[in-house]
N, C-alpha and C positions, 0 to 999 in steps of 0.2 A: 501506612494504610489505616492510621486509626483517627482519624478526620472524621468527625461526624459529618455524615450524610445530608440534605436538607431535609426538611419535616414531611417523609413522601405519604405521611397518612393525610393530609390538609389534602381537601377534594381539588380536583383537577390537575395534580402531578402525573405526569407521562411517563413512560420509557416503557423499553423494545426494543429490538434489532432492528439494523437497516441493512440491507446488501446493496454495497453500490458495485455498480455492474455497468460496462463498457468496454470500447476496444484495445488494444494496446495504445498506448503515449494519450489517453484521452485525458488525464491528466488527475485521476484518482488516488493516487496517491499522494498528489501533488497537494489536494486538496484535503486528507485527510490528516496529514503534519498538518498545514495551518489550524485544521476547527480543534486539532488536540491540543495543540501549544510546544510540541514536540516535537522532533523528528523519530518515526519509531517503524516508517517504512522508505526502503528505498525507492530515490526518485534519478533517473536517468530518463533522458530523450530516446533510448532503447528500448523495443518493442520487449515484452514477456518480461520487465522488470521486476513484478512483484511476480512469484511462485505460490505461494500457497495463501490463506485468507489469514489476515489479522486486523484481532480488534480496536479500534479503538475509542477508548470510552468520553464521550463529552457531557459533563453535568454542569447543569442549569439551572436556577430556583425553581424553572416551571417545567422541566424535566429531564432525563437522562437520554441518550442514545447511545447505543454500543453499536458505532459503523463498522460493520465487515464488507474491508478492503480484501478486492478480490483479484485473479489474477486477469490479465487483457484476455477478452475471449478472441479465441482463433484456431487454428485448423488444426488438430492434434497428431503430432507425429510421431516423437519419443515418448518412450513411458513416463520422462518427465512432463512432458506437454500435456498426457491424456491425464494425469492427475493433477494437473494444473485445472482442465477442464472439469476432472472430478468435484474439486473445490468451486467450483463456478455453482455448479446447479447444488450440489448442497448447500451451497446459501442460500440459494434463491428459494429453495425447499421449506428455511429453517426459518426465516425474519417474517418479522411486520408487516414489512414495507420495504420497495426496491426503490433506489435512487440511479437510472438511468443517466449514464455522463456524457455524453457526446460531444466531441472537438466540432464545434460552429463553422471555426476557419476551414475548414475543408470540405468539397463537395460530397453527399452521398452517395456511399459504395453498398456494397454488397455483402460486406462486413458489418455494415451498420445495419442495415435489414435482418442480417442475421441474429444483431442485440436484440433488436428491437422483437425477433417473433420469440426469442427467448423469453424475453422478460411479460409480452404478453401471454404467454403460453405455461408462464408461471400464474396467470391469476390474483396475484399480488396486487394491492395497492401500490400506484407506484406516480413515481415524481421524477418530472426530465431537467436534467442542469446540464443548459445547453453553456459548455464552456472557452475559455480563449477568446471571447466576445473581443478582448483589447486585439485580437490579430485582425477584424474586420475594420475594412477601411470602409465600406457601403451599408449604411446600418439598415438599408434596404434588403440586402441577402439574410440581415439576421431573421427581418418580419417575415421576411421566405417560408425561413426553413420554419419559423415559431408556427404558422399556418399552417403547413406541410404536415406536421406532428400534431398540432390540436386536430386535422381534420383527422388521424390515425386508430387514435387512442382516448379513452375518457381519462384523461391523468386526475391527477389528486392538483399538482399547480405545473406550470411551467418556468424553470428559474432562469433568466439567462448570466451568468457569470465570469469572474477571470477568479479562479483559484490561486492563479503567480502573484495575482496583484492583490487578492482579497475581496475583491472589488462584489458587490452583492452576497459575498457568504452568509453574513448573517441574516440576511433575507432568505437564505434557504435551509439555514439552520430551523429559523420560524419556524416554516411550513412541514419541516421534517418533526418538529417537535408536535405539530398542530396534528399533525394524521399518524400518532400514535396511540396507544390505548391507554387507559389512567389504569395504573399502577404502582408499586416501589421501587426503590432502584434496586438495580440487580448489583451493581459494584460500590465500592467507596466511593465519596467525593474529590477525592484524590488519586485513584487511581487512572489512571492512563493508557493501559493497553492489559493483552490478555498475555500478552509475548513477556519470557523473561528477558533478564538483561543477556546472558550468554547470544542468544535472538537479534535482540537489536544489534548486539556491537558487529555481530555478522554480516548484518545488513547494512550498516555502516561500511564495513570493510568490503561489501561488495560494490555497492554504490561511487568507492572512490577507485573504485579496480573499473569500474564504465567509463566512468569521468578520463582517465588515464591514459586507458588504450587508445579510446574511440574506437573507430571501426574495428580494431584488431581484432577485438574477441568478442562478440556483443553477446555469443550466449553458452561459450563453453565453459566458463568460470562459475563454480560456486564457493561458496565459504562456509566453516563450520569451525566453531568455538569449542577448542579443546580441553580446557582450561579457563576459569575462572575463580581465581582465587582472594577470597579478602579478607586471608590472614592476619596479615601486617596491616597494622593501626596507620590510618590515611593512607594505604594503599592498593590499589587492585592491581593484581598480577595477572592481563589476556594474553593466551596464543591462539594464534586461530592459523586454522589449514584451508591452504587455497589450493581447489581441486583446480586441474584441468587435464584434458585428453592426450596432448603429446606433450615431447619433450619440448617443442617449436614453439607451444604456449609458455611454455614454464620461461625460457630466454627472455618471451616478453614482456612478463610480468616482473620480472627480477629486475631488465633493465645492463643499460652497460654500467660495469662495477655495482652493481647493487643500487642504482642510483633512482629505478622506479618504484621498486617496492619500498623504499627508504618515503618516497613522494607518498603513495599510498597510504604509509603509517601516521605518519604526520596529520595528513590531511583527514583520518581517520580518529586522530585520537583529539583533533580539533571538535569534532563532535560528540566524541564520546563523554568529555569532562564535563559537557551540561549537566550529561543525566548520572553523576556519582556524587552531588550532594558535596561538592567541596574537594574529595577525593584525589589522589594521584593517581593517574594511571602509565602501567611500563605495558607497552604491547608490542609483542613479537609475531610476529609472519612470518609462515613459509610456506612455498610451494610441494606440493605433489600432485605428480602425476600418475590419473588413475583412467586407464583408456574406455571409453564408451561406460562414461560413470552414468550420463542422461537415461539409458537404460538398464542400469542397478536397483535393482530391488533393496539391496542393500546400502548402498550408498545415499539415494533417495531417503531411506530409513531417517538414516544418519543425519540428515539435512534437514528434518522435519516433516518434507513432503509426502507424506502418508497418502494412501491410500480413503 
């Protein structure tokens, strides 16, 4: 963290928050590992993949942005879901500027309207990145919906892009950068997220328990980092505890003979090695079961999903 910063006293350096804000699977997450260089949120095809908002930080010679990824907005029903929503509008509360996401490939629902009077009804500057562009085969429907939306709102620009593919990001990095206020940067130039490492590897470990199941469990599973230890020289020692509600989850997360969760770690600690600098990592998993944890005040605690 001791990277000198670029020179942010030189006139016309930027930075600020952004909220990016959208439906489940619009592909925000998906999007903010690529502009980081990182992976430091989880991304599944699974609605309510990301829980609570994290930062992260992108620095540029001509400015910084600290994107807060936030969770899919949608209809709240456990205590987890309404704190999920909690983090929606305090974001939208707290930035610059909002980066509306919207999946292109798909027609307008009623979920989308619903982003859409949020994010007007926040008063924010805001910029729409109409995403998945590569899923459109009529590049007719995309001038559609681009019309549809300029006639809506006075945006700041309109991006159309493929986050999977990378395809126009840094055209929308620009414009992100372009409608913030001149300032200094808030974080190092090397820093990367707001989230510690205990955080990420969690979110690692949850993302390969999606991948896994499929449909099995899409939303009774969370993870939390019991243990992090980096005692031993070249090495970090993780446990991380996998909640879920019955015992009927825990069979299928474990797998016949230990043979899933064994899949899980693996494929877990394939990404965890990036981000320890060289490092060895031994990571052990295990399940418990904790009934109707979504509605734990407690448990929520534990998970980070605050209030």
């Amino acid at each position: 963290m001791n990277q000198a910063i670029p020179d942010t006293a030189l006139h016309g350096f930027r930075s600020g928050y952004v909220a990016l804000i959208g439906r489940p699977n619009a592909g925000k997450s998906t999007l903010l590992n690529r502009l980081v260089g990182e992976k430091i949120a989880a991304v599944s095809n699974k609605p309510q993949t990301t829980r609570f908002a994290i930062q992260g930080i992108i620095t540029r010679p001509e400015g910084q942005i600290v994107l807060v990824d936030t969770p899919g907005v949608h209809k709240p029903g456990y205590l987890l879901n309404r704190r999920m929503m909690s983090a929606v509008h305090e974001a939208l509360a707290g930035v610059n500027l909002v980066v509306l996401m919207r999946d292109a490939s798909v027609s307008t629902g009623n979920g989308d309207r619903f982003v859409f009077e949020l994010v007007r009804e926040s008063q924010k500057p805001a910029i729409l990145a109409l995403n998945k562009i590569d899923k459109i085969a009529d590049k007719a429907d995309l001038l559609a919906l681009i019309e549809f939306y300029r006639d809506q709102h006075d945006w700041q620009a309109i991006v159309p892009l493929s986050a999977r593919k990378g395809k126009a990001v840094d055209a929308l990095l620009g414009e992100i950068i372009k409608n913030l206020p001149e300032g200094e940067a808030v974080f190092g130039a090397d820093e990367l997220t707001d989230q510690p490492m205990r955080v990420l590897v969690a979110e690692i470990v949850r993302e390969k328990i999606l991948e896994t199941t499929g449909e099995e469990l899409p939303y009774v599973t969370a993870v939390v980092t019991e243990r992090y230890d980096e005692s031993e020289p070249g090495l970090v020692r993780i446990n991380c505890a996998i909640l879920v509600e019955r015992q009927s989850q825990k069979k299928i997360i474990v797998g016949r003979a230990g043979e899933r969760i064994k899949d899980i770690g693996t494929r877990a600690r394939q990404d965890i090695l990036p981000l320890l600098d060289g490092q060895r990592v031994y990571l052990e998993l295990f399940v418990k079961v904790e009934a109707d944890w979504r509605n734990s005040h407690v448990a929520l605690n534990d998970l980070g999903i605050r209030e």
